[in-house]
N, C-alpha and C positions, 0 to 999 in steps of 0.2 A: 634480653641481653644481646647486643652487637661486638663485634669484636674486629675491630680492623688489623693489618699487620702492614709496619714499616720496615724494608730491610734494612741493615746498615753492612758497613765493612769489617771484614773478618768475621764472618759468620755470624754476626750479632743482629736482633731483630729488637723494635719495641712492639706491645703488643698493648692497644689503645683500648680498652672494655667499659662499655657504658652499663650502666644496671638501672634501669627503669624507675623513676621517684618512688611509685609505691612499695616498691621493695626495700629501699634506703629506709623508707617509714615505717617498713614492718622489723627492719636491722635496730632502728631506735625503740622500737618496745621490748625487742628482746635484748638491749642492752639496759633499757629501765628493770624489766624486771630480775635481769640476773643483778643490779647494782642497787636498787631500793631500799635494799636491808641495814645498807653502810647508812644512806644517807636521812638524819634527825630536819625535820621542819619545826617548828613552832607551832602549837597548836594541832600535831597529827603524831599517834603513837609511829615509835619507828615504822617503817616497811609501809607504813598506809598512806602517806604524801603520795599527790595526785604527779603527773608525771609534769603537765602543761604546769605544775605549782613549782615546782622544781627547779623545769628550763625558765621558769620567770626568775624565779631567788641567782640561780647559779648560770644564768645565760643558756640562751638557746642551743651550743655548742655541748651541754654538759655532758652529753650521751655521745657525742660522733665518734670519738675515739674507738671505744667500744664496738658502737658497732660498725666501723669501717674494719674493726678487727674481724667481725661477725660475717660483713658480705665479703670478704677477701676467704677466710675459711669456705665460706660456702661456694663461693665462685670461680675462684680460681681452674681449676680441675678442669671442670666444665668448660669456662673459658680456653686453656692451653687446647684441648682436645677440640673444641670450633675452629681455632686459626689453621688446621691442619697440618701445622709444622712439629716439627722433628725437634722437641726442645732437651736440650741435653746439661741445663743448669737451672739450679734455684734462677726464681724472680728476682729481680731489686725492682722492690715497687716503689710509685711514686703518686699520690693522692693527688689529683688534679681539679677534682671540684666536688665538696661535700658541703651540703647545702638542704636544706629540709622542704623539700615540693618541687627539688630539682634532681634530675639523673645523676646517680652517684658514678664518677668518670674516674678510674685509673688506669696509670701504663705499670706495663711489667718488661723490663729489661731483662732480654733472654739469651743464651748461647742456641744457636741452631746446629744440628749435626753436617760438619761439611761434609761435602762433596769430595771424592776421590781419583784422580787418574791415577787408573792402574800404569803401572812400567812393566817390563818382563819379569814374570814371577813364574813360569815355567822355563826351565833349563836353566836354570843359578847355577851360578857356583860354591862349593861350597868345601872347607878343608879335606881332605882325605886322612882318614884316619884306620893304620891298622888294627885288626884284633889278634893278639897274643896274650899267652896262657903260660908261666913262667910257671917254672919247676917249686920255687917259693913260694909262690899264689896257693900251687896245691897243697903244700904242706902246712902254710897258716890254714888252711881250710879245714885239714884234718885236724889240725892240734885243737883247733877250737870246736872240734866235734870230739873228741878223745878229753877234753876238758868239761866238755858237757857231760860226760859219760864219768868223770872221775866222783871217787868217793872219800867219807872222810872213817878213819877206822881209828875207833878208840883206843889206846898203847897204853899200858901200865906196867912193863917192866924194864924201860928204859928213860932217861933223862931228854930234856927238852934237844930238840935241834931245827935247825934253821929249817924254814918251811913250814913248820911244824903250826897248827890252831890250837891254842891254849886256852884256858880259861884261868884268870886269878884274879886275886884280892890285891890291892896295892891301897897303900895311905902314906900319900904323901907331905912335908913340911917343911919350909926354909928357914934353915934357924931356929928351928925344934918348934915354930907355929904353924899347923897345919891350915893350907889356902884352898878357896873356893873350887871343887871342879877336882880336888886330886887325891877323891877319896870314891875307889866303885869295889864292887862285889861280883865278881862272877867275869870278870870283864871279859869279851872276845878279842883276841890277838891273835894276830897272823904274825911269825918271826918273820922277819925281812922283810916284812912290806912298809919298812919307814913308817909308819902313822904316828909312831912317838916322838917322845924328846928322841934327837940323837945320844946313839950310844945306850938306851935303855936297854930295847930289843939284844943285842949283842950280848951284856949283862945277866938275860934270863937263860939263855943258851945254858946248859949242862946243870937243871935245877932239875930237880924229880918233884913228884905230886907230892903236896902236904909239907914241902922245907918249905921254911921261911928262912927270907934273905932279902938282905938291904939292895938296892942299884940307886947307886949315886952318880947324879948328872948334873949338867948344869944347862936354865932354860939361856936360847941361844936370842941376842941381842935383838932380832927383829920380832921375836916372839907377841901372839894379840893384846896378853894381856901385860897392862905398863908394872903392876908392881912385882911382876916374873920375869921383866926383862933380865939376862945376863947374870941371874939367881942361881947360885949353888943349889940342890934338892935333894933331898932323902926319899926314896920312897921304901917302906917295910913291905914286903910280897910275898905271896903263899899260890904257887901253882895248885890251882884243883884239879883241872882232867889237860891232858894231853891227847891230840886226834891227830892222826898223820896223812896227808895230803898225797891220794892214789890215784894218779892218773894212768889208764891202762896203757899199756902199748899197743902201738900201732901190727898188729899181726893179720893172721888169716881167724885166728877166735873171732879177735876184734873185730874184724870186717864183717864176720859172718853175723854177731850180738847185734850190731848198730844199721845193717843193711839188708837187704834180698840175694844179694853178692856173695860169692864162695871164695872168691881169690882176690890179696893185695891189688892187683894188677887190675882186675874187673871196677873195682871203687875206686883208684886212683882216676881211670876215663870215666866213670862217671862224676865224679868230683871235676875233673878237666873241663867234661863236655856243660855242669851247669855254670859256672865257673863262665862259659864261652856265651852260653845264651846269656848269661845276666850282661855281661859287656857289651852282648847283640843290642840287647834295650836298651842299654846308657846310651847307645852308638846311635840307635834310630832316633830316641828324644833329642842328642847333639844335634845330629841333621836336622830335626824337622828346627829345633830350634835357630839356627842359621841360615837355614832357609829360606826361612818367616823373616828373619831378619834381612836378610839381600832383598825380596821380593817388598820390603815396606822402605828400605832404602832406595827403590826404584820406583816408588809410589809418588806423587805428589798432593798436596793436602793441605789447608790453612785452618790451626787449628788453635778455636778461640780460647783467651786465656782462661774466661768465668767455665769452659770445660776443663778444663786443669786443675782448677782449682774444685771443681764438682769432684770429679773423679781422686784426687790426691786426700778429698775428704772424706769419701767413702774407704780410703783406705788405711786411712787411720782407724775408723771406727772399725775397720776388719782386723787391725792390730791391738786395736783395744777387747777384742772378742776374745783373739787368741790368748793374750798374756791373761784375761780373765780367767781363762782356762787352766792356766797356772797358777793360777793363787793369785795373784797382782792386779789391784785396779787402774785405771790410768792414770788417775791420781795420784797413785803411789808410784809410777815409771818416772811421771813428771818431776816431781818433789825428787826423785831421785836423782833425774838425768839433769833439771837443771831445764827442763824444756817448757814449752805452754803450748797451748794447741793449736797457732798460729803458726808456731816455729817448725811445730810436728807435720805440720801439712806444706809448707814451705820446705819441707827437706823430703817429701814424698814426690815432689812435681816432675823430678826427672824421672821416676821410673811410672810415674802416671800418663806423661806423656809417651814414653815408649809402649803402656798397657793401648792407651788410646789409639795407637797408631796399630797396633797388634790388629785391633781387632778389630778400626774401620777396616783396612786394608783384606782383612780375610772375610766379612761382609762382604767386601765387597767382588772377591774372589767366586762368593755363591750366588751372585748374582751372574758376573761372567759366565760362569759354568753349567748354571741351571741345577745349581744344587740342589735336591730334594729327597726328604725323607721322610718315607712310605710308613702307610699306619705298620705295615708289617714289623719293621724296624722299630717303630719307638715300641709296637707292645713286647718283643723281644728284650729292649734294654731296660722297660718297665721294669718285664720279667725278674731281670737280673736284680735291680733293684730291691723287689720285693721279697728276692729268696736270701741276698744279703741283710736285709732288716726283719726277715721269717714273719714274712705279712703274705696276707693271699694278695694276689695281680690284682683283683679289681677290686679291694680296699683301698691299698696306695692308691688306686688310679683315680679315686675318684678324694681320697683326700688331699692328694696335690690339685686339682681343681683347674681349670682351662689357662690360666694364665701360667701353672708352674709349667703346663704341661708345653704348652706354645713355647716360652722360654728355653725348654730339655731341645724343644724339636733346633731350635736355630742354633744352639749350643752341638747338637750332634752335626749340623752341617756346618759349623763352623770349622767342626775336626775334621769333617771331608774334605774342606780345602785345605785343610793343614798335608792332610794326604797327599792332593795332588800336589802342592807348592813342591813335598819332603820327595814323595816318588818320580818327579821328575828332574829333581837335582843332578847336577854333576860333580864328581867328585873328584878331586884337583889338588893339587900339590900347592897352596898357600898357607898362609901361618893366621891361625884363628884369629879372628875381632872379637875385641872385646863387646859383651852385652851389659846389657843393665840387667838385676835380675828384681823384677816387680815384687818378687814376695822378700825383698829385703827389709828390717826395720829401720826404724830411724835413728840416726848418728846420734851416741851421747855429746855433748859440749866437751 
């Protein structure tokens, strides 16, 4: 196999691969024999027609297809990896001479990785942002710690009221035919929390366990279902249990049941102070992410479209991972949204372009810098790995295998330039740019 490289403009190359005749001739036996079974001669039971009986009935050509399928699988790889270039998109290939006692010749139309000039990417600027700790910050903090801690206590000598988790029976019917869906046993109800018809909730207020009693509403005009639109409704109801919604108060008990802390005053600053670090880290990911961003804004770069489209395509299938994850196949997003996988990938290009640019640009940052990370460091973050998935360090290490493992290493220096971009920033009185943010999905119609 030879493999010439032509460059062209805008980072595009073709990539000329000849494959030796006898190998074209060994690609046609293995496309006779994976196809032989399909094809009936006259006089030979299926599958036993001789191959040269074949190319005579159905032309010398019968087989090329196949196996130009067969040495492009097989060659390719090999091929990209001899021109020594940096290919960063699918082929478009193009069959230039298949011929049987002659060298099988194709080009493959490739995206090359460009080239980078860096701009200033130490000493950016970058907004200033302060950190404050409101007095209502601390107190949504506690309430939803005081909520976590609340309890529900069973009441039996007293009548329903607002707040209150109930359970009952209700059977409902419009015009004395009872409908689909308004008939449960045991139901859970929260009073006030709106989940009903309007007006129902309100109705159950001042009922005790075991009364039955009618609550008449009416379903309200925008309602899901069409033959309950704007419906007068009976429902018949029977409260069963009544439970009352105990949220403790906030005291020195409290403090002391839910912390390490003896006094209001001692949890409120630690409330304050976690409260100050968690907006520490919002504040340093802002930074490093503006950073990144001034420091790729001062970069220059020509960046070929077939990368755009590579990369906007891998990020659909990364969104097709996710919503699988969710119950939802792509198929069903599609059919939903009204989109196709052309459109899906055309509406990822902006933010693939800005991931593209991400992360020539901080490459390229580890290259300036002499970025390197030492075995010590990766078996360290192995480490963590492994204690996070409760694997021993040299199981992972050897099931990730040299290529995950080489990929973590340029991935951990890529966060070092993130560091130096983020820690040499300046921090300035401007009003934030806007970003794209790559993990967005894609627009419905």
């Amino acid at each position: 196999m030879s493999v010439t490289v032509e460059k062209k403009d805008n980072n595009m190359a073709v990539l000329t691969i000849e494959i030796p005749a006898e190998r074209f001739v060994e690609a046609i036996e293995k496309a006779y024999q994976k196809q032989k079974n399909r094809i009936t001669l006259p006089g030979f039971r299926k599958g036993k027609a001789p191959r040269k009986m074949i190319q005579k009935m159905y032309g010398a050509g019968v087989f090329f297809e196949e196996a130009a399928n067969i040495i492009l699988q097989e060659t390719y790889d090999d091929a990209a990896k001899e021109s020594g270039e940096q290919i960063v998109s699918r082929p478009q290939i193009d069959v230039t001479q298949i011929e049987e006692g002659k060298p099988f010749i194709y080009t493959a139309t490739v995206a090359l990785r460009p080239g980078v000039v860096l701009g200033q990417y130490k000493g950016v600027e970058i907004p200033k942002k302060e950190i404050t700790v409101t007095e209502e910050e601390i107190t949504a903090e506690i309430d939803r710690e005081r909520e976590q801690n609340a309890r529900d206590i069973d009441v039996d000598d007293r009548a329903v009221q607002n707040g209150d988790r109930i359970k009952l029976d209700f059977d409902g019917s419009v015009d004395g035919v009872p409908f689909e869906g308004g008939k449960a046993s045991d139901y859970a109800l929260t009073i006030g929390s709106g989940s009903f018809i309007p007006g129902f909730e309100d109705q159950v207020i001042g009922k005790s366990i075991g009364e039955a009693f009618d609550v008449n509403v009416t379903f309200p005009e925008d309602y899901h279902a069409e033959n309950l639109k704007g419906k007068p409704a009976v429902f018949k109801c029977k409260v069963n249990s009544i439970s009352e919604h105990q949220v403790p108060e906030f005291n020195e008990d409290f403090v002391q049941d839910v912390s390490e802390f003896d006094t209001v005053e001692e949890y409120k600053a630690d409330v304050e102070a976690k409260i100050r670090e968690r907006k520490e880290k919002e504040k340093r990911s802002q930074n490093e992410t503006a950073a990144v961003l001034a420091a790729v804004k001062n970069a220059q770069m020509d960046i070929p479209d077939a990368m755009v489209e590579e990369q906007a395509r891998r990020m659909v299938d990364e969104f097709a991972q996710q919503i699988r994850s969710q119950g939802m196949d792509i198929e069903q997003y599609m059919k939903l949204t009204g989109l196709n996988a052309q459109a899906m990938i055309s509406q990822m290009k902006p933010q693939a372009i800005e991931r593209i640019k991400n992360t020539l640009v901080l490459e390229e940052v580890v290259k300036a810098e002499n970025i390197e990370i030492s075995d010590e460091k990766m078996d360290e973050e192995i480490g963590k790995m492994a204690e996070s998935y409760r694997m021993e360090k040299e199981k992972l290490y050897d099931l990730m295998g040299e290529e995950s493992r080489k990929q973590m290493k340029q991935d951990l220096a890529v966060q070092e330039a993130v560091k130096v971009i983020a820690d040499s920033a300046v921090e300035v009185d401007k009003p934030e740019e806007e970003t794209v943010d790559v993990e967005e999905t894609p627009e419905e119609n």
